[in-house]
N, C-alpha and C positions, 0 to 999 in steps of 0.2 A: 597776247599771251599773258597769261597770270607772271608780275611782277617776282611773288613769291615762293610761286613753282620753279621758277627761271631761274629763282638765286639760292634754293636749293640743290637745283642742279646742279648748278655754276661753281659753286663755292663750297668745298669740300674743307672745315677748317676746324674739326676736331686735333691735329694736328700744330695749328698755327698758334703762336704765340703774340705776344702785344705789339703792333704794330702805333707809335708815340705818334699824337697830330696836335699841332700847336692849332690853342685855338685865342687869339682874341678878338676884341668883340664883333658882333657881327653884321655894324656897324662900316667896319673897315676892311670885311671881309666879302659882303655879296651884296654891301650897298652901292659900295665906290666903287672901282680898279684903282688899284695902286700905282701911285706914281716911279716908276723905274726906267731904265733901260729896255731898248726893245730888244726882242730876241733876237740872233742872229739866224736869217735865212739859210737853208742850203738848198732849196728850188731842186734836188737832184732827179735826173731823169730815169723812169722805168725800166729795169734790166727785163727783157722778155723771158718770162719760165722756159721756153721752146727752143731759147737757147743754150740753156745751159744744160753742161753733161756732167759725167759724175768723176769726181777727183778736180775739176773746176776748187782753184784756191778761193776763198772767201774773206773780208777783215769785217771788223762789226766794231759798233761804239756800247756801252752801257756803263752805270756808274755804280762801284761798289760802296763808296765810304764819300760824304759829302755832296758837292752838287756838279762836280768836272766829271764828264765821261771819259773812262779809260778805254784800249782800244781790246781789240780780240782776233783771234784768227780762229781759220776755219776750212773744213774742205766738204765741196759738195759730196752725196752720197746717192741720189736720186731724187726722183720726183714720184709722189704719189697722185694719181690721175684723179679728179675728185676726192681729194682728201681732206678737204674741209668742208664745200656745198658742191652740191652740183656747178659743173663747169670755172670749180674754187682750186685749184691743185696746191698741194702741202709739199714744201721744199725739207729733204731732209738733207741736215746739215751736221758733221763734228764737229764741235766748236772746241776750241784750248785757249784758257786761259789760267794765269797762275790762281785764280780765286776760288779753283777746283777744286786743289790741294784743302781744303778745307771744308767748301759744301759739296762736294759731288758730283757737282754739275749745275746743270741750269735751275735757278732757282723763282720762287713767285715775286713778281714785279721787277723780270726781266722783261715781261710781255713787251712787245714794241720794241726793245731795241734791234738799229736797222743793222742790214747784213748787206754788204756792198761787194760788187764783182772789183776784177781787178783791174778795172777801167776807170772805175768810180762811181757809176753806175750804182740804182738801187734795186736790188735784190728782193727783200720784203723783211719780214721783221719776223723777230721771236715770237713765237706764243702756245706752242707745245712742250712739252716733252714726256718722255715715257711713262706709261703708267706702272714699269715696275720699282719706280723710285729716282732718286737721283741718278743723273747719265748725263755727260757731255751733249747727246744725241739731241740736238732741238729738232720740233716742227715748226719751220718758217713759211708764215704768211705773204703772196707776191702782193707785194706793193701797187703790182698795176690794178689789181684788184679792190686794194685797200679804201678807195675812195670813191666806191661805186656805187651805194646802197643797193648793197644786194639784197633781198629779201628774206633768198632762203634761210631756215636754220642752221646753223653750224654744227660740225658732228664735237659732240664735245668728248668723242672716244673714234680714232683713228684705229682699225687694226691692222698687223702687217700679217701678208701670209709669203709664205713660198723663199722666193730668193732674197727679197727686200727684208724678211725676219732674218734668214740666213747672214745676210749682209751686218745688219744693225747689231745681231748677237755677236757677231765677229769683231767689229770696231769697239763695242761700248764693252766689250768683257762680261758678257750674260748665256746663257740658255738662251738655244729657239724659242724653246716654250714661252721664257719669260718676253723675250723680244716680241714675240705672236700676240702678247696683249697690247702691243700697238702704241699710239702715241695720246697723250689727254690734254683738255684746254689747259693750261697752267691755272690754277685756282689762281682767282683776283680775292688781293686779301681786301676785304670788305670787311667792316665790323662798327663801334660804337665806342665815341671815347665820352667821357662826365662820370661814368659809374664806378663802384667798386666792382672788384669781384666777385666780392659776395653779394653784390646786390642785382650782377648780369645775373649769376648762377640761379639765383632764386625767377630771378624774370622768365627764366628756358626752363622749369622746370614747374611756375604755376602761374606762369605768365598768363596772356589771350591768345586764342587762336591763332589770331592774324601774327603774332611777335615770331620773326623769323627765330626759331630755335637753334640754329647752330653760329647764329651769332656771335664772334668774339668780341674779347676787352680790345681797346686803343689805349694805350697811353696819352697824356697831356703833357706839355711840352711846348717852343717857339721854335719857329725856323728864322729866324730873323736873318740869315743868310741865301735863305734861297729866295731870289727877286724874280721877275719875269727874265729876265736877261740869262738863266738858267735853264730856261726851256726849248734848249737848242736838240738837235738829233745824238740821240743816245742819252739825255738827260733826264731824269726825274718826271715823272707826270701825273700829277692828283686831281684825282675826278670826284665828287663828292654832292649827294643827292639830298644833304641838311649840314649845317656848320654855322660853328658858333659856339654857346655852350656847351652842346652836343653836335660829334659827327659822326655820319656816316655818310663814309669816301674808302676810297683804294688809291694805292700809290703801283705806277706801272710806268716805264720807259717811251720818249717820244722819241718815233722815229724819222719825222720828217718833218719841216716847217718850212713853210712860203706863201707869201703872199699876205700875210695878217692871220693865214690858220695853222693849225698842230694836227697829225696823225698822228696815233699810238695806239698803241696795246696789239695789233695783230688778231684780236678777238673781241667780244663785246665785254664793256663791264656787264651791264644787264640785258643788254638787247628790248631796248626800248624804241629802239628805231630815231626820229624825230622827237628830241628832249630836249632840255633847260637842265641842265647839272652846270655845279661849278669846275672850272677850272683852274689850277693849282700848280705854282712850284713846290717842290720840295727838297727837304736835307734827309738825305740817305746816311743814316748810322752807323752801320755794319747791316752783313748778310748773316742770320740764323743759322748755323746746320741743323740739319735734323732727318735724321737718321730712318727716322718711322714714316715718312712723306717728303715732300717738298723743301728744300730750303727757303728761306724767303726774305724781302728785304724789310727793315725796320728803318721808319722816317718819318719825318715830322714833314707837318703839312703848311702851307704857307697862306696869304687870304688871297684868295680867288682874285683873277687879274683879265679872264674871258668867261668864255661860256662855252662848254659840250654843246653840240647842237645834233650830232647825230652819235647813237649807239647802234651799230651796225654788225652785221656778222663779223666782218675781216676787222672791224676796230673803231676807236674813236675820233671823233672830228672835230675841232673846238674853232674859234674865233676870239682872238687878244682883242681887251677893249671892255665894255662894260659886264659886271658877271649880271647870272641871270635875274628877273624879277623871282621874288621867293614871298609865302606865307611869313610870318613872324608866329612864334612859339613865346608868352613871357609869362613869368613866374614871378612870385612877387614872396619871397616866405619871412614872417616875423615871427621869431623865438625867442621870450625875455626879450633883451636889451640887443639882439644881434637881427640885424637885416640885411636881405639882398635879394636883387633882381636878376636874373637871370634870362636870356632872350638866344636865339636858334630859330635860324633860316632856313625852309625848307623849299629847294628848288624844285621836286619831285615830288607828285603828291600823292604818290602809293606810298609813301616813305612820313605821311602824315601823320600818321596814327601814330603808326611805330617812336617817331621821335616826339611826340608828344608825351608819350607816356614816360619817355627819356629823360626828355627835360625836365617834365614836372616833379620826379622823381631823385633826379640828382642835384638839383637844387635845395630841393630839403633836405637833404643826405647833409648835403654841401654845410646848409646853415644850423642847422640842427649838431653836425658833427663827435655823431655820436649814437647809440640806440634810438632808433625814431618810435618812445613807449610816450602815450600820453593821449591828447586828445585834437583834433586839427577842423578847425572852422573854415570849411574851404567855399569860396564862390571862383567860377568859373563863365568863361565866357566865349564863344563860338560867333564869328561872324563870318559871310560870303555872298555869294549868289545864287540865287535859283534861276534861271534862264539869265533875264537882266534885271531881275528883280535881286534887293539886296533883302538881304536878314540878318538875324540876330538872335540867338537863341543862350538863353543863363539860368544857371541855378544854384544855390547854395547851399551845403550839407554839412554835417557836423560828422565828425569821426572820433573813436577812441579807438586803439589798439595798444598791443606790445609791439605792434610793425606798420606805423602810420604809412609806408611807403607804395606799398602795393594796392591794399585796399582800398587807401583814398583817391587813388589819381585811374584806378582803371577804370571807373565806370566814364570817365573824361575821355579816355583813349578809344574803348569802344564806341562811344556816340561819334566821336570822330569819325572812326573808320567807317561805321555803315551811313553816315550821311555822306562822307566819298563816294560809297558805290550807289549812288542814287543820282540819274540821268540829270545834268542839266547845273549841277551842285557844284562849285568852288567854291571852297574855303579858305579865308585871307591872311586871319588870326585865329588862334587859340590864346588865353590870358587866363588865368588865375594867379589868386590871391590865396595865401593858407597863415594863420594867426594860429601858432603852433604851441601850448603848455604842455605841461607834464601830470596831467590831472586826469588821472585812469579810473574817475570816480563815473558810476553809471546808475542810472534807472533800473528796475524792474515791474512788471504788472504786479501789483497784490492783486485786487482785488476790483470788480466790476459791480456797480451797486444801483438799485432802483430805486426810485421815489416811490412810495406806496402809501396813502394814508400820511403823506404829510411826513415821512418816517425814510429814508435810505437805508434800506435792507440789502445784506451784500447778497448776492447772484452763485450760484452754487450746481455743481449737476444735478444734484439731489435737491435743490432748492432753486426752481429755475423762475427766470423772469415770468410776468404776466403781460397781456397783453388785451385789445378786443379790434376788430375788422375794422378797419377808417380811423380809427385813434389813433392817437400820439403814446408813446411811452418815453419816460423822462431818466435818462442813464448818465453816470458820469464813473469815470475809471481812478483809481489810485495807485499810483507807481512808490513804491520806496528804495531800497538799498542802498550804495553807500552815497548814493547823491543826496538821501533825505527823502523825507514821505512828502507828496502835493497831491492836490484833489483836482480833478482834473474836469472842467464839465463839458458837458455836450448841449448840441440842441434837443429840444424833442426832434425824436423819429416817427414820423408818422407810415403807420401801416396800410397797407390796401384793404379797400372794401371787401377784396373776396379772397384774404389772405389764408395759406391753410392752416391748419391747426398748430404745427409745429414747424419752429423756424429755428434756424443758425444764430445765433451771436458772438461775435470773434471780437476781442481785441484783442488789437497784435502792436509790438513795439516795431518803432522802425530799423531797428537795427538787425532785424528778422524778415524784416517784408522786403519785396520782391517787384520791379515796375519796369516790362519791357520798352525800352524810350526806342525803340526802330522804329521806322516806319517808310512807306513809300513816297511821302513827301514831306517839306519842311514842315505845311501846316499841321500835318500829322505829328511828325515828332515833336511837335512844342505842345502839341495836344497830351500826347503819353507825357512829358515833363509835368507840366500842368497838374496831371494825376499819381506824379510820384510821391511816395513817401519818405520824407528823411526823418533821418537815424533819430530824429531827437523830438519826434510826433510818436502819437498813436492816434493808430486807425481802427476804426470800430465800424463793424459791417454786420446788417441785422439783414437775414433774407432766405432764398429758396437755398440747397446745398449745389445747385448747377451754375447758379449765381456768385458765388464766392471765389474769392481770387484768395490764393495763398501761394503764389509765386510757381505754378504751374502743378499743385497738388490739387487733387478735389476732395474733398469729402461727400460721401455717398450712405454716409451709414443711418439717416435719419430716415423714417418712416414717416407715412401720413400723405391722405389722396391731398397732391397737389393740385391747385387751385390757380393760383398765379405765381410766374414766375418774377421774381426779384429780388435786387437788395437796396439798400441805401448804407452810403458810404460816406463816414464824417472823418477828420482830422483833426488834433488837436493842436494848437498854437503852438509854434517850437518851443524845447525847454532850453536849459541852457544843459543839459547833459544829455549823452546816447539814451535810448530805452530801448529795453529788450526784454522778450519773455510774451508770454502767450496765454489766452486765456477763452478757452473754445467751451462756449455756453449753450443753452437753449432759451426760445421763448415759448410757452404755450399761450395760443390765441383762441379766444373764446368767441 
C-alpha cells in the first residue's frame, strides 16, 4: 500500500494543532538506546471479547498531564461483530473520566490506552471514536487480537445501524442520525517538527507531489523526563519514522508491556506492516479541546530507547533495547560569520524524500534566521545501494532568489524520492553543503555573436548566423545585468554534411533551463545529472527543431526540407552568478 495514500487516509489534521517533540541530537536518539530504567512489565492476560456482555463494568489507564497514567472507568455497551477487519470485533465502551469536563470525550493519542475487565484482565485498547465529534463513546480494540499480524485492512470508518446507533445516541446525548455515522480510527497526530509555519504552509501549498499535504507543524522542545521507565500500560508512546533535527513521529498510549516488547495504539500508525520506526517516551503537556474535531494530546518526544518492528492493523509492536538502523540526512549551511550542521535520521524510507527536503530546508531557515533573499552555492550528495553494489551520485548548483528555501533544496528532495522508487535502491545518506550571501545580483543573455571575417557580428532574427554543410561555425554569448557584462566563448560547432538549410540556435541561461535527472536506473540518473544545467551556465544548442530541449516545450515553427536530424549542445564554464534570459536564433546553411 502507498505510504501516502495510507496517511492521507489515516490522518485527518486540518483540525489539529502543534503537537511539541524534543529533539536532540541524533546521535542520542536513534544511534544509541538510552541508558535508564527498565519499563515495568504487566504480562496481563487476554479478556475473551465472547465474554463480555453489555453493562459489564470496565477501568482503564491513560495519561493526561506528564508521564503517570491516571486511571478511568467505564461500562461496556456491545460488541460490534467485524468492526474493525474481518473476524476483528470493536468493543464499544463509555468511558467517564473527570478530563471530559473539558475535551469531550476521547481524545487523539488516547489510541492504546488498555481497558481492563474487573478481574484484571485485558480487555483491549482505545482507538475509535465517533465520527460525530467528541463523545465519551470509544471503539476498543481486543487485545487478543492486537498482536496477531493480521493482514486485513482496518475499517478506518465503523458504522452503526439499528439498535447499537439507538443505543450509542441514547448514552452519548446525540441523534440517531448523528450516532449512524458510526465510529472513526482516532487520527494519529503525525506531522513535522524544525519548521516555521510559514515555511510548512508554503511547503503544502507549492511543495512536490510526493510532500504529504495535510501535514501539521510539531513544536521543539525536551522531554528530559520521560525515560524508558515511563513506558508502562497506559503511558505515553512515540513512534516516529525520522528524528533529530526534523521529526516525523506521533504520540499514542501503551497498552501493554512484557517480555522486552510494547503494544499500543489499538490501530496502525501507517500500516506498514513489518518496519524499523523509532520508539519513544514521552511528556504529555495537556489535552487540546477542540471543538470542530478531535481533541488531542500535546507532548514532547523523548530519544528512542527500542524499535517498532511491526505496524499492524489492531496496533503497534516495539522491542526495548537498540532503536532502529536509519539513513542520516546532514546539512552543513554557512552565512557570513554564522555556521551550523544539522543531521536527521530516517528509520523509514518512504519518509526520505519528505524529510529531506525538511531538513535541508530548516536548517537554513535556522542559520540564516531571517528572509532567506540572496544567493546559495549548494553541493549535495546522495549515496546507497543498487542491488549490492554501492554508489554515489553529486552535484553542485548555484541559486539566487527572494526565497532561497524551496527552490534550492527541491530538486534534492525529488531526485531522492524517485531514486526510492527504483527496484533494488537504498539510500544511506543525503548531505549537503549551502554557503549562503545575500547578493541577489544576476546574469542576463545580451546578445549571441559570430565570428565572421575575422569580425564578431551579433546574431539577430533579422540578422541570423551563417553557416555551410560539414563546417564549424565559431559563436560565443554575452551575459550582462547587474552582475556585470563577460564574454563568454564557445567551441566551434561543427555542422552535418547534409544539414538542412535552416537551423535553431538557442541560448538559454540556466536559471531557465530545464534537466529531467529520473531515470530507471542509477547509471541513468548520473547520466541525466551529467547533462544538467546549472543556474550559473549557458547552454547553446544549434540543430533540427525536433532536437531541442527547452524543458519539455518544442518549437515547431521553422520551415525547410529536413535533411538530418540534430543538435549539438555546449555549456559554458560556471560563473560565479545565476543567468537567465533567452535568446532563440536562427542559422541559415548554405
Amino acid at each position: 500500500m502507498s505510504l501516502i495514500h495510507r496517511r492521507h487516509r489515516m490522518v485527518s489534521l486540518a483540525t489539529v494543532a502543534a503537537l511539541a517533540l524534543g529533539l536532540p541530537a541524533v546521535g542520542s536518539s536513534l544511534g544509541s538506546p538510552a541508558q535508564a530504567a527498565d519499563p515495568t512489565a504487566d504480562c496481563k492476560q487476554a479478556f475473551p471479547v465472547d465474554e463480555l456482555a453489555a453493562e459489564d463494568e470496565v477501568t482503564g489507564l491513560t495519561v493526561t498531564r506528564g508521564t503517570t497514567p491516571v486511571g478511568f472507568t467505564g461500562t461496556v455497551l456491545g460488541v460490534l461483530e467485524d468492526g474493525i477487519a474481518p473476524d476483528v470485533d470493536m468493543i464499544m465502551v463509555d468511558v467517564e473520566m473527570p478530563e471530559f469536563t473539558r475535551t469531550g470525550g476521547i481524545w487523539q493519542g488516547m489510541s492504546g490506552s488498555p481497558v481492563y475487565a474487573q478481574d484484571g484482565r485485558l480487555i483491549g485498547a482505545v482507538a475509535y471514536g465517533l465520527s460525530a465529534g467528541p463523545s465519551p463513546i470509544a471503539g476498543v480494540t481486543p487485545f487478543e487480537d492486537m498482536d496477531d499480524y493480521l493482514a486485513a485492512t482496518p475499517a478506518s470508518r465503523v458504522p452503526l445501524r439499528g439498535a447499537a446507533a439507538r443505543k450509542v445516541a441514547a448514552t452519548a446525548g446525540i441523534s440517531t442520525a448523528k450516532a449512524a455515522q458510526g465510529f472513526r480510527e482516532l487520527p494519529m497526530p503525525l506531522g513535522v517538527s524544525g519548521l516555521s509555519a510559514r515555511r510548512l504552509a508554503q511547503l503544502q501549498t507549492k511543495g512536490p507531489a510526493f510532500l504529504d499535504k495535510s501535514t501539521y507543524l510539531l513544536g521543539r522542545a525536551s522531554a528530559q523526563a520521560a525515560g524508558p521507565e515511563t513506558l508502562v500500560a497506559g503511558g505515553n508512546l512515540g513512534v516516529s519514522a525520522a528524528y533529530g533535527d526534523v521529526a516525523l513521529a506521533g504520540v499514542g498510549t501503551v497498552t501493554s508491556v512484557c517480555n522486552g516488547r510494547v503494544v499500543g495504539f489499538g490501530h496502525p500508525m501507517v500500516l506498514l506492516g513489518a518496519t524499523t520506526m523509532g520508539l519513544h517516551p514521552a511528556d504529555a503537556i495537556y489535552v487540546q479541546p477542540d471543538s470542530l474535531g478531535s481533541p488531542f494530546k500535546v507532548a514532547n518526544l523523548a530519544p528512542a530507547v527500542g524499535t517498532i518492528t511491526d505496524d499492524r492493523t489492531t496496533g503497534v509492536t516495539g522491542t526495548f533495547g537498540a532503536p532502529p538502523s536509519a539513513a542520516t540526512i546532514t546539512s552543513t549551511v554557512t552565512y557570513g560569520t554564522r555556521a551550523r550542521t544539522g543531521r536527521t535520521a530516517v528509520s523509514v524510507p518512504d519518509f526520505l524524500a519528505e524529510a529531506s527536503l525538511y531538513q535541508l530546508i530548516a536548517n537554513q531557515d535556522r542559520v540564516i534566521d531571517g528572509p532567506a533573499k540572496g544567493t546559495s552555492l549548494l553541493t549535495w550528495r546522495i549515496t546507497g545501494t543498487e542491488g549490492s553494489k554501492p554508489f554515489a551520485l553529486a552535484f553542485t548548483d548555484r541559486f539566487t532568489s527572494t526565497d532561497l528555501g524551496l527552490e534550492a533544496h527541491m530538486g534534492v528532495a525529488e531526485l531522492v524520492y524517485s531514486l526510492g522508487q527504483l527496484d533494488g535502491v537504498k539510500i544511506t545518506s543525503v548531505s549537503a553543503k549551502a554557503a549562503v550571501t545575500n547578493d541577489l545580483r544576476r546574469h542576463a543573455i545580451s546578445a549571441v555573436e559570430q565570428k565572421r571575417g575575422g569580425q564578431w557580428v551579433k546574431i539577430t532574427r533579422r540578422s541570423p548566423a551563417f553557416g555551410r554543410a560539414g563546417k564549424s561555425i565559431r559563436l560565443r554569448v554575452v551575459v550582462g545585468g547587474r552582475a556585470g557584462k563577460q564574454v563568454l566563448p564557445l567551441k566551434p560547432i561543427k555542422l552535418p554534411k547534409r544539414s538542412p538549410g535552416l537551423l535553431m540556435l538557442v541560448a538559454q541561461g540556466g536559471d531557465g533551463a530545464y534537466t529531467d535527472t529520473s531515470g530507471s536506473s542509477v547509471a541513468k540518473v548520473r547520466t541525466a545529472l551529467a547533462a544538467q544545467v546549472r543556474h550559473d551556465q549557458v547552454q547553446v544548442q544549434v540543430g533540427t527543431p525536433n532536437k531541442m530541449d527547452f524543458g519539455g516545450e518544442e518549437e515547431e515553427y521553422l520551415m525547410g526540407r529536413r535533411k538530418v536530424s540534430f543538435v549539438r549542445t555546449q555549456k559554458t564554464a560556471p560563473l560565479g552568478h545565476v543567468v537567465s534570459g533567452m535568446k532563440m536564433l536562427t542559422v541559415l546553411v548554405g
